[in-house]
Short mmCIF file of the C-alpha atoms (twelve columns), coordinates in Angstrom:
data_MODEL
# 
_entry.id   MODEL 
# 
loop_
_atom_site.group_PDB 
_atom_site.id 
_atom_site.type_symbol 
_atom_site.label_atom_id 
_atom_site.label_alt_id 
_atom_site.label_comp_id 
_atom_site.label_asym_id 
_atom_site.label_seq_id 
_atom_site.Cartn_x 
_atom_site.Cartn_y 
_atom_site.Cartn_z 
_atom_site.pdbx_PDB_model_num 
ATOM 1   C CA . UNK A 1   22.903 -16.104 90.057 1 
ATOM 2   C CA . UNK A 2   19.581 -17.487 89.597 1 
ATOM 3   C CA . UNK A 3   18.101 -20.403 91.266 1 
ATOM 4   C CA . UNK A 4   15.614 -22.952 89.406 1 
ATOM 5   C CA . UNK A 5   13.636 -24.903 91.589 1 
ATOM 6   C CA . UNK A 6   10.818 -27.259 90.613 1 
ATOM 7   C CA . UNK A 7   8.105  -29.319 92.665 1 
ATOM 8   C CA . UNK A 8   4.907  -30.931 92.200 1 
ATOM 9   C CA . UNK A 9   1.457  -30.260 93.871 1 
ATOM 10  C CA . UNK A 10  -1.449 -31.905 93.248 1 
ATOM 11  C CA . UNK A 11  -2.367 -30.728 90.299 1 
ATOM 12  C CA . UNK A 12  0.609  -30.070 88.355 1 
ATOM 13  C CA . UNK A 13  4.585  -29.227 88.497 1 
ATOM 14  C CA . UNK A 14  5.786  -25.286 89.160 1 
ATOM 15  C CA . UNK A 15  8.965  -24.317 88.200 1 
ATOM 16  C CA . UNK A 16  10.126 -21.203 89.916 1 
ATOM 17  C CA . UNK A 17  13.309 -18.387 89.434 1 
ATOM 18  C CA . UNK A 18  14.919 -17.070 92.400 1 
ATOM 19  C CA . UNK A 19  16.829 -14.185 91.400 1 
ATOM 20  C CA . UNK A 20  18.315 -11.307 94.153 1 
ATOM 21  C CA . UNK A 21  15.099 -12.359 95.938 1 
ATOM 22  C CA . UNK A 22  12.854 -12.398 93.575 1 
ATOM 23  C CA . UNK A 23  10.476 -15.477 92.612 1 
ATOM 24  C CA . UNK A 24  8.661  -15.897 89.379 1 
ATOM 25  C CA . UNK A 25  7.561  -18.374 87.341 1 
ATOM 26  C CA . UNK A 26  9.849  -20.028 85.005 1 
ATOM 27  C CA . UNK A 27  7.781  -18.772 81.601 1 
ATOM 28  C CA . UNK A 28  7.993  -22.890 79.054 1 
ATOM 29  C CA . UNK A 29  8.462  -20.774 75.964 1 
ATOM 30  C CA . UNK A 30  5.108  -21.998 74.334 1 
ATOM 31  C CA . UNK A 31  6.452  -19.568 71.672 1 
ATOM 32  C CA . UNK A 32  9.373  -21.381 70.368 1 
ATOM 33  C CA . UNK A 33  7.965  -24.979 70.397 1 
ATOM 34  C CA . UNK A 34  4.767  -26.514 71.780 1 
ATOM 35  C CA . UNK A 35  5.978  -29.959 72.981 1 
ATOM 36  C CA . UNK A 36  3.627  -29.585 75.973 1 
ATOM 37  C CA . UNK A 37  1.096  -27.267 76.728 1 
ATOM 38  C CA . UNK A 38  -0.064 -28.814 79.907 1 
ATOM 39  C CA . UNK A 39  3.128  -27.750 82.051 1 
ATOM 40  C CA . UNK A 40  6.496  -29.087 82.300 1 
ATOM 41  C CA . UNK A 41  7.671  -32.477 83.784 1 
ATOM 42  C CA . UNK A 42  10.723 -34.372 84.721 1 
ATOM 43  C CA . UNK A 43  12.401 -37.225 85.505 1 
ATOM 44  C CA . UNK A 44  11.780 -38.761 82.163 1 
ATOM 45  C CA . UNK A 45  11.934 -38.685 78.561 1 
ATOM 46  C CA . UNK A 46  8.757  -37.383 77.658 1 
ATOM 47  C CA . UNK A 47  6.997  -34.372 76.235 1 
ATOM 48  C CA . UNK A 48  6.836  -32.252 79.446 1 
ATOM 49  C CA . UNK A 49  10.687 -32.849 79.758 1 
ATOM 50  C CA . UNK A 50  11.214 -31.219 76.117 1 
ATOM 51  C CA . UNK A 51  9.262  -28.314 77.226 1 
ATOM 52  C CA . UNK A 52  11.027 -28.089 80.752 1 
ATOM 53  C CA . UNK A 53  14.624 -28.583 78.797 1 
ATOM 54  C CA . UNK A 54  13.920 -25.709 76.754 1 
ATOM 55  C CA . UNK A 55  12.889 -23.180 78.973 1 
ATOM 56  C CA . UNK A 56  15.738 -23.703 80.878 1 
ATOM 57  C CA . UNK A 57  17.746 -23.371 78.607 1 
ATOM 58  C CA . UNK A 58  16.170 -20.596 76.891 1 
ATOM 59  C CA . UNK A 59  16.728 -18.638 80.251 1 
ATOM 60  C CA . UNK A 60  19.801 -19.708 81.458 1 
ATOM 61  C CA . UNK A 61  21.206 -19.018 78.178 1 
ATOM 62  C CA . UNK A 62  19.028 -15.899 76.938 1 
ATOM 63  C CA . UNK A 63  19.731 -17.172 73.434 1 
ATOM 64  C CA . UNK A 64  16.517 -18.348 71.835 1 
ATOM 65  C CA . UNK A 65  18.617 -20.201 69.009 1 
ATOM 66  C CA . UNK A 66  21.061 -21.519 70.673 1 
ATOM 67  C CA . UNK A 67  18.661 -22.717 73.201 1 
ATOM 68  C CA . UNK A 68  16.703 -24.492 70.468 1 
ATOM 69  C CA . UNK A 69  19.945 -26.249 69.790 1 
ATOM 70  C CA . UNK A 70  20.427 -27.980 73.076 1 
ATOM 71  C CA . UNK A 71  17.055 -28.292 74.683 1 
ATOM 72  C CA . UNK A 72  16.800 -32.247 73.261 1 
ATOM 73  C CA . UNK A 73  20.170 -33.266 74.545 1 
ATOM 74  C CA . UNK A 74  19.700 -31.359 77.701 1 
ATOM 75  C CA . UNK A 75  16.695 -33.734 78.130 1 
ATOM 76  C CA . UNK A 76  18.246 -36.804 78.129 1 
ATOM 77  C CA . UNK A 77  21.799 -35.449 80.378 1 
ATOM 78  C CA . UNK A 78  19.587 -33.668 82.843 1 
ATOM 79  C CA . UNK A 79  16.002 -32.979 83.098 1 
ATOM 80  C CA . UNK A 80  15.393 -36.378 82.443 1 
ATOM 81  C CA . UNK A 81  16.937 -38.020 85.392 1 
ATOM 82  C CA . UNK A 82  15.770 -35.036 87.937 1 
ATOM 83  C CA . UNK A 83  13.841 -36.758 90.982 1 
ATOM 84  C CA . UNK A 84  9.852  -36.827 90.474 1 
ATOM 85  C CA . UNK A 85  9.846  -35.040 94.214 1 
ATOM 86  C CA . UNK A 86  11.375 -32.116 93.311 1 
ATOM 87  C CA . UNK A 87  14.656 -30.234 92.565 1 
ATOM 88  C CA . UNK A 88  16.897 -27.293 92.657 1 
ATOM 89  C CA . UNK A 89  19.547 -26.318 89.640 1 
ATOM 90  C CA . UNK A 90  21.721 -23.398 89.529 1 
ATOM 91  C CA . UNK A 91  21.703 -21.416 86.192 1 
ATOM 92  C CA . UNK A 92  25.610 -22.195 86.310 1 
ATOM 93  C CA . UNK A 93  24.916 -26.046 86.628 1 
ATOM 94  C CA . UNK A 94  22.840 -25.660 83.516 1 
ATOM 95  C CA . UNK A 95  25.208 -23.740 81.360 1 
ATOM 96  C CA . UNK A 96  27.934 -26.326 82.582 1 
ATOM 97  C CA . UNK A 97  25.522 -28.820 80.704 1 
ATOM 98  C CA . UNK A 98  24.723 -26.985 77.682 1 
ATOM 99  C CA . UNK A 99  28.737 -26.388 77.487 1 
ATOM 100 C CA . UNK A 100 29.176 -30.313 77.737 1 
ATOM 101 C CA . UNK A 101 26.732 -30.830 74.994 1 
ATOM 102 C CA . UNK A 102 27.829 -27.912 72.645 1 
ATOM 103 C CA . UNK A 103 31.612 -29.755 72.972 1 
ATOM 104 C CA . UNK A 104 30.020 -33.311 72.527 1 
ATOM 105 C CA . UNK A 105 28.408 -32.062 69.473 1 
ATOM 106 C CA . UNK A 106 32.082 -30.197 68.149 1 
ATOM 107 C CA . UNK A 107 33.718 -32.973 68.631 1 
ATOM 108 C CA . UNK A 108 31.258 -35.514 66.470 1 
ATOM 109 C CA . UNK A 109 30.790 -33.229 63.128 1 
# 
């Protein structure tokens, strides 16, 4: 299961992976929107937020649409209200979100 864990230096916010022991960079998917080219952020409703949302969900989910579907909601219910110190999320934590959302969003058409 992957791991997604995000803190702040001095000069900017790193998201990381942790997969069967591997770390890499958690890659903001510039390519599907460009809400913030600087980096990601959280704890807040902003532009690096957006960005943030969607690569994690863009990962978690490997589904570029569906992904692109989400990422705003998944904003506001999560990414929004991580602490500014840092964090940790579980891909399975995220998908629980995305579910919550997807149902929300059945349940209002």
């Amino acid at each position: 299961m992957k791991v997604y864990r995000g803190t702040r230096t001095e000069q900017d916010c790193v998201v990381v992976i942790e997969e069967d022991g591997a770390r890499r960079p958690l890659d903001m998917r510039l390519d599907l929107r460009q809400h913030s080219p600087t980096g990601p952020e959280w704890g807040y409703a902003g532009s690096g937020p957006a960005q943030l949302a969607l690569a994690l969900a863009a990962d978690a989910l490997d589904d570029d649409d569906r992904a692109q579907g989400v990422y705003h909601r998944l904003k506001f219910k999560l990414v929004g209200g991580l602490p500014r110190e840092g964090w940790t999320l579980t891909e399975d934590r995220i998908r629980a979100v995305i579910d919550a959302i997807e149902r929300e969003r059945g349940r209002s058409r």
